[in-house]
C-alpha positions in Angstrom: -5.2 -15.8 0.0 -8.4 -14.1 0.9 -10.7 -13.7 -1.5 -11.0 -10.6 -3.4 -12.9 -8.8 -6.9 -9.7 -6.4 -6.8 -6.4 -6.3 -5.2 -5.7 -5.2 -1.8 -3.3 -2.3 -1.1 -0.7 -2.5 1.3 -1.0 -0.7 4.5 0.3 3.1 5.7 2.1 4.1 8.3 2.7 7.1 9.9 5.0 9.1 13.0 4.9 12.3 14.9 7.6 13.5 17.2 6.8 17.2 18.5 9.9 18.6 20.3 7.9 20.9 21.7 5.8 18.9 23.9 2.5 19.4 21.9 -0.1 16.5 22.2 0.1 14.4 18.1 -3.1 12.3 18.9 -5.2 14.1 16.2 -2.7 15.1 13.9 -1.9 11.4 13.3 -5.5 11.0 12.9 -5.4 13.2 10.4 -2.3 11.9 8.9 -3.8 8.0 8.5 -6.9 9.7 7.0 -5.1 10.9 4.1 -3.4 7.2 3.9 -7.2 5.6 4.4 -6.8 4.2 0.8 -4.0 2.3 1.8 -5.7 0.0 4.6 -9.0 -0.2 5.4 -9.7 -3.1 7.3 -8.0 -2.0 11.1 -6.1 0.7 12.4 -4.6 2.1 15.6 -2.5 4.8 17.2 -0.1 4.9 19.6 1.6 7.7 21.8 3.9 8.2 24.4 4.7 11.6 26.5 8.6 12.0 26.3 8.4 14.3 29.3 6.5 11.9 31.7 7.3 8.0 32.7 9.9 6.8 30.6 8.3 4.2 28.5 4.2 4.7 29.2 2.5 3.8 26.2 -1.2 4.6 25.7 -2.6 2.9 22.0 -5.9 1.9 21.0 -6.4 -0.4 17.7 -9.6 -1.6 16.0 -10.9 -3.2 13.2 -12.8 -0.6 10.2 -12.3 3.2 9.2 -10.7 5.3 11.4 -13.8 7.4 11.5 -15.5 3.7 12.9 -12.6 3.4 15.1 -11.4 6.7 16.7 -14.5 8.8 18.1 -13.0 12.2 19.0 -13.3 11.3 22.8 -10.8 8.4 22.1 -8.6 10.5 20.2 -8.3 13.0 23.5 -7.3 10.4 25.5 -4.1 9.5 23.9 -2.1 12.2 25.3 1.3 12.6 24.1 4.1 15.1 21.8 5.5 11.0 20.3 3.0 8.8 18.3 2.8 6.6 15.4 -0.1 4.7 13.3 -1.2 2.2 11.1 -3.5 1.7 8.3 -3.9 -1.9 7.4 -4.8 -4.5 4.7 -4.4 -8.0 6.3 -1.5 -8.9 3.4 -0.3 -11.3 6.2 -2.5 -12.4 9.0 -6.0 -13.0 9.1 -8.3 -10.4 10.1 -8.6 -9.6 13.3 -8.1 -7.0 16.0 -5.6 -8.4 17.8 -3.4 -8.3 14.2 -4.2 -4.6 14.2 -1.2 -2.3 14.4 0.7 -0.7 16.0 1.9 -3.3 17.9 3.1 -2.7 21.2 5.5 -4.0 23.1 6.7 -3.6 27.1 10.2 -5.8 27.3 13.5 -6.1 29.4 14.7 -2.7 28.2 11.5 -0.9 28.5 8.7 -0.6 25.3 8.9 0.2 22.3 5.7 0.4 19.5 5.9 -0.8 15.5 4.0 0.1 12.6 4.8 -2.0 9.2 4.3 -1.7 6.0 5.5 -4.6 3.9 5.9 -8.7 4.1 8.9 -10.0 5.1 9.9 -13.5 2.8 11.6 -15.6 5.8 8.8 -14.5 8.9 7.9 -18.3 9.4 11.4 -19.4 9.9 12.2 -16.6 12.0 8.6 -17.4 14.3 10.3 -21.0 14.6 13.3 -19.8 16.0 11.9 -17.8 18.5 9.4 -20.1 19.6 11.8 -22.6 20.0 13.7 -20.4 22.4 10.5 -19.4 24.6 8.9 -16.7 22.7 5.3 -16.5 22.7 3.5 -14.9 20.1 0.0 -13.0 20.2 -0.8 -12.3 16.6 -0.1 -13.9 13.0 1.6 -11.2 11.7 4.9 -11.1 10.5 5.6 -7.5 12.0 5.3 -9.1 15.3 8.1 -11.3 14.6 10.0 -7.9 13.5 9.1 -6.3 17.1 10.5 -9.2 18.7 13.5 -9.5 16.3 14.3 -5.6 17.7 13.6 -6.3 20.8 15.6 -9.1 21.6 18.6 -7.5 20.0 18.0 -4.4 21.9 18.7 -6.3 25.0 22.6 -6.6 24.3 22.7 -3.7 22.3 24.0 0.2 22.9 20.3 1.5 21.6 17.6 1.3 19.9 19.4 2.2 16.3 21.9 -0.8 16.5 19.3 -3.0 17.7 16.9 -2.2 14.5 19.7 -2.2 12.4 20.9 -6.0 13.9 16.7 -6.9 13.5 17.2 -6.0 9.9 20.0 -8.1 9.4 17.9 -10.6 10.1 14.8 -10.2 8.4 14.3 -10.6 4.5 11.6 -9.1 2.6 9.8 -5.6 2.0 9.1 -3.0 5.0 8.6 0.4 5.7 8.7 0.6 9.5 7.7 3.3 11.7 8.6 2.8 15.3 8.7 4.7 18.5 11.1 3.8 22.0 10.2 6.0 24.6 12.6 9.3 23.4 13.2 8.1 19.6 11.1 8.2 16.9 12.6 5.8 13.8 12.2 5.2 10.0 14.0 2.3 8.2 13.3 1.4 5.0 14.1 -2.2 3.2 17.3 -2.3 0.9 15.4 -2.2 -2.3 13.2 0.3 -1.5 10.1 -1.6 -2.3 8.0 0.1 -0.1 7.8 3.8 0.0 8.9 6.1 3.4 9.3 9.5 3.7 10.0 12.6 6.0 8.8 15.8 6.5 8.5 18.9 9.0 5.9 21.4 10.4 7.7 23.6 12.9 9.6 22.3 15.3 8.0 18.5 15.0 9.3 16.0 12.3 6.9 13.1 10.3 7.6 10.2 8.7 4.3 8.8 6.5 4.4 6.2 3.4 3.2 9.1 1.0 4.0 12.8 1.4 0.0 13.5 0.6 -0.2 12.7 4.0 2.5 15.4 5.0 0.6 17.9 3.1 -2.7 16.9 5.3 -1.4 18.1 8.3 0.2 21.5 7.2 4.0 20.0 7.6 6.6 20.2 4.6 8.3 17.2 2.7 11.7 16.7 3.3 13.0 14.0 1.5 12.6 10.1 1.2 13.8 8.1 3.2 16.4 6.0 0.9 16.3 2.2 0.6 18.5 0.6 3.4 18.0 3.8 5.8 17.2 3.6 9.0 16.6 7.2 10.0 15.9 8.8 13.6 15.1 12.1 15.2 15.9 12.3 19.0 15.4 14.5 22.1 17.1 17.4 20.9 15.4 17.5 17.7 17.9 15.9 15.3 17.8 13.8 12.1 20.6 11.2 12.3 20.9 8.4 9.4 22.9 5.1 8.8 22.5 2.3 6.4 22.1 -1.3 6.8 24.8 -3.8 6.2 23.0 -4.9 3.3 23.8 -2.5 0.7 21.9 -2.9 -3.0 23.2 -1.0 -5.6 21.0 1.5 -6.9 20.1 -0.4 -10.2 19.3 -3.6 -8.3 16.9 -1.2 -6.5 12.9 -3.0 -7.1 10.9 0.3 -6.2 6.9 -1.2 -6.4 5.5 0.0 -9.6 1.9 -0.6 -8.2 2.5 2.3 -6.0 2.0 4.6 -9.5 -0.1 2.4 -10.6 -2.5 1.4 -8.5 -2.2 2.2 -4.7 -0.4 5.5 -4.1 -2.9 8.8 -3.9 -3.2 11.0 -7.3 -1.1 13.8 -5.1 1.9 11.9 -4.1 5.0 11.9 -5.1 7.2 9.1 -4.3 10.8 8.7 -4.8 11.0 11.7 -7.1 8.2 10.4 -9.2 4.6 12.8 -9.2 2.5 9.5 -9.1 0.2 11.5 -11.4 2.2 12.1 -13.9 3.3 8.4 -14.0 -0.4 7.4 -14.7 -0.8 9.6 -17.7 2.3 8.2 -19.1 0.7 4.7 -18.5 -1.8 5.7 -20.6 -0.3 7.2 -23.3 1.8 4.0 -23.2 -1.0 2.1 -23.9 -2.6 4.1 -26.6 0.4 4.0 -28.8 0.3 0.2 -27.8 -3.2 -0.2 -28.5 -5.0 2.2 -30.6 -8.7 2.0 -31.6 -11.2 4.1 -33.6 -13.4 5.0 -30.6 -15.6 8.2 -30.0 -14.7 8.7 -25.8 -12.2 7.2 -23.5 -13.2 6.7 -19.5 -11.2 6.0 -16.4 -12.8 3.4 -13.8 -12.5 5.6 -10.8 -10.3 6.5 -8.9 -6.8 4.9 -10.4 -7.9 4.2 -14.0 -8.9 8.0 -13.8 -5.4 9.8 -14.9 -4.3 6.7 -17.4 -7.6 7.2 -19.4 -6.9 11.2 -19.3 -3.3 9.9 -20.6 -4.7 7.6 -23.2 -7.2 10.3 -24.4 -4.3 13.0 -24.7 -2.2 10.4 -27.0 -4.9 8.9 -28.5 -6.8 12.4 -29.4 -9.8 10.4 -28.3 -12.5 13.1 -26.1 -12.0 12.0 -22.5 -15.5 11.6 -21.1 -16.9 11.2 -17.0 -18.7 8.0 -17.8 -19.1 6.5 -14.2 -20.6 7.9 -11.0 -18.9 6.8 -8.2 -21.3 6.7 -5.0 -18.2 7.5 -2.2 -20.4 6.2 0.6 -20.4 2.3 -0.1 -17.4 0.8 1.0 -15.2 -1.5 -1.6 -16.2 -4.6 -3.4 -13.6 -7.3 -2.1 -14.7 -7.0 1.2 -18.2 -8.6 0.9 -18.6 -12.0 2.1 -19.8 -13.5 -1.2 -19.3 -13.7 -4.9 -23.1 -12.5 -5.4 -23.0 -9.6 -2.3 -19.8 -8.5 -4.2 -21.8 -8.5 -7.7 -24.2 -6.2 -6.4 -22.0 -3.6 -4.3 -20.4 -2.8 -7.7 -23.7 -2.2 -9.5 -24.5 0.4 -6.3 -20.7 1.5 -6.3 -20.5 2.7 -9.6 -23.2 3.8 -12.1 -23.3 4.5 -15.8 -24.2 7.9 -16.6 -26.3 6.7 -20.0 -26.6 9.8 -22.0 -22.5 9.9 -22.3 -22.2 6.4 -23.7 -25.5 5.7 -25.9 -24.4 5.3 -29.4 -20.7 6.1 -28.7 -17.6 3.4 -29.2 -16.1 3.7 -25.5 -12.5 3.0 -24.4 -12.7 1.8 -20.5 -9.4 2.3 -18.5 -8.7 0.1 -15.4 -5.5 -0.5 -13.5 -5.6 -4.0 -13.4 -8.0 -7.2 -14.5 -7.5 -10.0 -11.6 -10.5 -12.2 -11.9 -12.6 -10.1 -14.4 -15.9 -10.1 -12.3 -15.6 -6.3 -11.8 -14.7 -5.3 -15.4 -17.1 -7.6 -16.7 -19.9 -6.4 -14.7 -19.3 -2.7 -15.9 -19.4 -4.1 -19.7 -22.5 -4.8 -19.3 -24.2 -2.3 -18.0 -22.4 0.2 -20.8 -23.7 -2.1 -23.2 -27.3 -1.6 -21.8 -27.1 2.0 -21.6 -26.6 2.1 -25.1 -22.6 1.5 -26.1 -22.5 0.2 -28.9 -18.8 -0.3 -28.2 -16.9 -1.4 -25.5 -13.0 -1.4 -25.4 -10.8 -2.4 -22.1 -7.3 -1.1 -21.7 -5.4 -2.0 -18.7 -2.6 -0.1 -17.2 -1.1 -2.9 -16.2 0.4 -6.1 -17.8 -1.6 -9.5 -16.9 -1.0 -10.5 -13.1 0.5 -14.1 -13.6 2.2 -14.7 -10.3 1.7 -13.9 -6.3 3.4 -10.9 -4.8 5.6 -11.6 -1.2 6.0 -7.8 -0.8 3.0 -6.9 0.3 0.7 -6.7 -2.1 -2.2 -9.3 -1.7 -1.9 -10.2 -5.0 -4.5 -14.0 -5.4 -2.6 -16.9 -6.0 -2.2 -18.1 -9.5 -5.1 -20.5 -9.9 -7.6 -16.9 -8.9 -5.6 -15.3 -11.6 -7.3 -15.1 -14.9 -4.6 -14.2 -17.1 -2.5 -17.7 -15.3 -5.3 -19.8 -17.0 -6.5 -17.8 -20.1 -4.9 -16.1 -23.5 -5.8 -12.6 -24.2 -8.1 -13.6 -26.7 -9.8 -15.5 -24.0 -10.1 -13.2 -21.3 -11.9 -10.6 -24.2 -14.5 -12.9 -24.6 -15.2 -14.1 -21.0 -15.6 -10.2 -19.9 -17.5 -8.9 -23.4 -15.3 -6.7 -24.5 -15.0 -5.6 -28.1 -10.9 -5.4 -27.7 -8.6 -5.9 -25.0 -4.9 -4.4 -24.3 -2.5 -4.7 -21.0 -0.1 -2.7 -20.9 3.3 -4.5 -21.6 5.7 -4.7 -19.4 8.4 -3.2 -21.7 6.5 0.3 -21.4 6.3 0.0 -17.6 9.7 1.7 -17.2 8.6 4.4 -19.4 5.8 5.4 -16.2 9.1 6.2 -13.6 12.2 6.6 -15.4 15.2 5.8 -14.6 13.6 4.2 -11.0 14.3 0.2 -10.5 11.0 -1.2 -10.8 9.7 -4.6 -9.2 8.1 -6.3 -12.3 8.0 -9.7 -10.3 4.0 -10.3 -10.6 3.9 -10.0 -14.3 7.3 -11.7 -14.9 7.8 -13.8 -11.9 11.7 -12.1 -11.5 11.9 -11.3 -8.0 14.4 -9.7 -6.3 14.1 -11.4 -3.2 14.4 -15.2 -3.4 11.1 -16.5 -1.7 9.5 -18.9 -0.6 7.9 -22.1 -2.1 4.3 -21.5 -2.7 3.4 -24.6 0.1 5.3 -22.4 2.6 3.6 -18.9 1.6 0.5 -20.6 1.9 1.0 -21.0 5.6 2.2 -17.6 6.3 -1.5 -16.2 4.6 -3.5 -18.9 7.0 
C-alpha cells in the first residue's frame, strides 16, 4: 500500500449527455471540481460529438488538480454534446499518467470510454485470462481489465447494455462506472451498492456524478440514485432506460460504504437518501453519549471532523469552538514523499488559533486515527498554545483490517489500532482520553441503510482475496 498520514478517498466520476448538441467540455470540468476531494492525484475528460464520426473520441488525462491539468485552451478543444470524467486516487495502480482515467478504448465494434470508481476483488485472475488469450494491457488498473471485459463481450453481443451487463457478470468487487459508446451514455452500479452513483438533469441534457453536490455545481437537478445492480442508460432520443444485473442482493445484504458519511463524501451531498451532514452530526452525538468528558470547548479537525464535533457539542452541551485554521492553499499531508516532509506540511496545513484553547479542556474531533502521526502532531501544538486539556474522539471505530472496495485503507501492520490497545494508542499520541466510535452506533449515522463495516470488523461482503494476492494487485 502506498504510504499515507491519512486515508485516501476513492475516486469520482462523472457524465454529460446533451441531446441538444451543446459542447459538455466545461461543464464536466466543472462537475469533477466539485468531486476534487475525491481524487486528487490525476484526472481526465473525454468527449465525443454524437452528430459527427461515429466513434471519434477526443480525451486528455494528466496527473495533479484539474486546475494543474486542464488550462481553459485545453478544455475548448474537447468538442463535444457526450463526455465523461474522472477524479482519481491510485486505490489500484501505481501512479502514473498512463493509469489516469478515463480510459479509452478503439475496438472491433468501434470505441467506447470508462470512468471507475471502485476495486474489483478478482481483477488479477481476470488480467490472467485475458492475457492468456492475446490481450495486451497498457495500465495496472483494474478498470482496464473492466474496459476489456465490456469490450470483448460487446463483440458478440446485440449492444452496448448486454455487453456491460455480461462484463458484470464477470467481474466481482465495488464499482460505480460511468461510460460512453459513441450514442450511449451509461451508469451501472455494483450489486451492493458500495459505491455511490447518481443521476440528474438540466434541461434537455441528463448527468450521472458519484455525489449529487456535483449536480448542483452545474445548475442541473437530482433525479434519483442509481440503485445497486442498475445499469442505467440515456440514448439518442433522450431516454432513461434501466435493467438489473443477474446478480440480485437483497436489500438487507446491501454494504452501502459508511466512509462515504464519514469521511469522503462532501458536507452537501446526499447519498442514497441519507444528507451526509446530517449523518456526521449524528456520529457525534453518538460519541458523546459514548464518551462524555467534563471539557470547556469541543473542535472539529477540518473539514470531516467539522459536523461530528458540531454533533458532539449539541449532545454533549459542550460550546463548539473554531480552534484550527486551515490554510486551503497547501495541498494534503499523505502525498509528501517522506515521514518528516509530511510532519511539517501539517504544521503549515493547519494552525492553532491560541487565544481559543489557552487554559480551556478541549475535545478534538477526527474522522479516523490510521497511524497517529497527524493527530499526534496537533496534540502538541494545542498543548503549547496553552490547553491544558486535550481529548480525542474519533468518528470512527479503530481501522483493523484493509479495505478491497476502494478505499486505500494501509495494511494491517501500518494500522495502529492492529498492534496497540486503546490505552496504548492514548499514550503514544498524548492525549488526555481517547474514544472511537463503536461500531454498534455506526448504524445509528444512516438508518435503516446496509452498511459495509468490513475494515473495523473484517465481515466483508465480498469474499476476497488472500492478503499475498492483494499485495500484487497494489504493486
Amino acid at each position: 500500500m502506498n504510504e499515507t498520514t491519512g486515508l485516501k478517498e476513492e475516486c469520482g466520476v462523472f457524465g454529460m449527455y446533451d441531446l441538444d448538441g451543446g459542447n459538455v467540455s466545461r461543464s464536466i470540468y466543472y462537475g469533477l471540481e466539485a468531486l476534487q476531494h475525491r481524487g486528487q492525484e490525476s484526472c481526465g475528460i473525454a468527449v465525443s460529438d454524437t452528430s459527427g464520426p461515429k466513434g471519434r473520441v477526443r480525451s486528455y488525462r494528466g496527473l495533479g488538480l484539474l486546475s494543474e491539468v486542464f488550462k481553459p485552451s485545453k478544455i475548448d478543444e474537447l468538442t463535444g454534446n457526450i463526455g465523461i470524467g474522472h477524479v482519481r486516487y491510485s486505490t489500484s495502480g501505481s501512479l502514473n499518467v498512463n493509469n489516469a482515467q478515463p480510459l479509452v478504448l478503439n475496438y472491433l465494434k468501434g470505441s467506447l470510454a470508462l470512468a471507475h470508481n471502485g476495486n474489483l476483488v478478482n481483477a488479477l485472475e481476470l488480467r490472467e485470462e485475458m492475457e492468456n488469450t492475446g490481450a495486451i494491457f497498457h495500465t495496472s488498473i483494474d478498470s482496464e481489465v473492466i474496459a476489456y471485459c465490456i469490450a470483448q463481450e460487446r463483440v458478440k453481443a446485440p449492444s452496448i447494455e448486454t455487453a456491460v451487463k455480461k462484463a458484470c457478470g464477470r467481474i466481482r468487487g465495488a464499482y460505480a462506472i460511468v461510460l460512453m459508446s459513441p450514442r450511449k451514455l451509461i451508469g451501472v452500479r455494483d450489486p451492493y451498492g458500495i459505491r455511490p452513483l447518481c443521476i440528474g438533469k438540466r434541461d434537455n441534457t441528463w448527468v450521472m456524478a458519484s455525489e449529487d453536490c456535483a449536480l448542483h455545481s452545474i445548475g442541473a437537478k437530482f433525479v434519483r440514485d442509481v440503485k445497486p445492480g442498475e445499469i442505467v442508460t440515456v440514448n439518442s432520443d433522450g431516454e432513461l432506460t434501466s435493467q438489473f444485473l443477474d446478480e440480485v442482493v437483497e436489500p438487507s445484504k446491501q454494504a452501502h460504504c459508511i466512509f462515504e458519511y464519514i469521511y469522503f463524501a462532501r458536507l452537501d451531498s446526499c447519498i442514497d437518501g441519507i444528507d451526509v451532514y446530517d449523518a456526521r452530526i449524528r456520529g457525534g452525538a453518538a460519541l458523546a453519549k459514548t464518551y462524555p468528558v467534563d471539557a470547556d470547548i469541543v473542535a472539529g479537525v477540518p473539514d470531516s471532523g467539522l459536523a461530528a464535533a458540531m454533533g458532539y457539542a449539541q449532545a454533549s452541551g459542550i460550546p463548539y469552538a473554531i480552534v484550527f485554521n486551515k490554510n486551503s492553499y497547501v495541498g494534503r499531508t499523505f502525498i509528501k514523499p517522506s515521514q518528516d516532509e509530511r510532519e511539517s506540511s501539517v504544521k503549515i496545513k493547519l494552525s492553532v488559533i491560541g487565544s481559543v484553547v489557552r487554559g480551556k479542556r478541549v475535545v478534538i474531533v477526527d474522522d479516523s486515527i490510521v497511524r497517529g502521526t497527524t493527530i499526534a502532531n496537533l496534540i502538541r501544538t494545542l498543548k503549547h498554545c496553552g490547553a491544558t486539556e486535550v481529548h480525542v474522539r474519533i468518528s470512527s471505530p479503530p481501522f483493523l483490517h484493509p479495505c478491497y472496495f476502494g478505499v486505500d485503507v494501509p495494511s494491517n501492520q501500518q494500522l495502529i489500532a492492529s498492534r496497540h490497545s486503546m490505552e496504548q494508542i492514548r499514550e503514544m499520541i498524548g492525549a488526555d482520553s481517547l474514544g472511537y466510535m463503536p461500531i454498534s452506533e455506526l448504524q445509528s449515522m444512516v438508518g435503516d441503510l446496509p452498511i459495509c463495516r468490513a475494515c473495523f470488523n473484517n465481515e466483508y461482503p465480498i469474499d476476497v482475496p488472500d492478503h499475498e494476492i492483494r499485495d500484487l494487485l497494489d504493486d
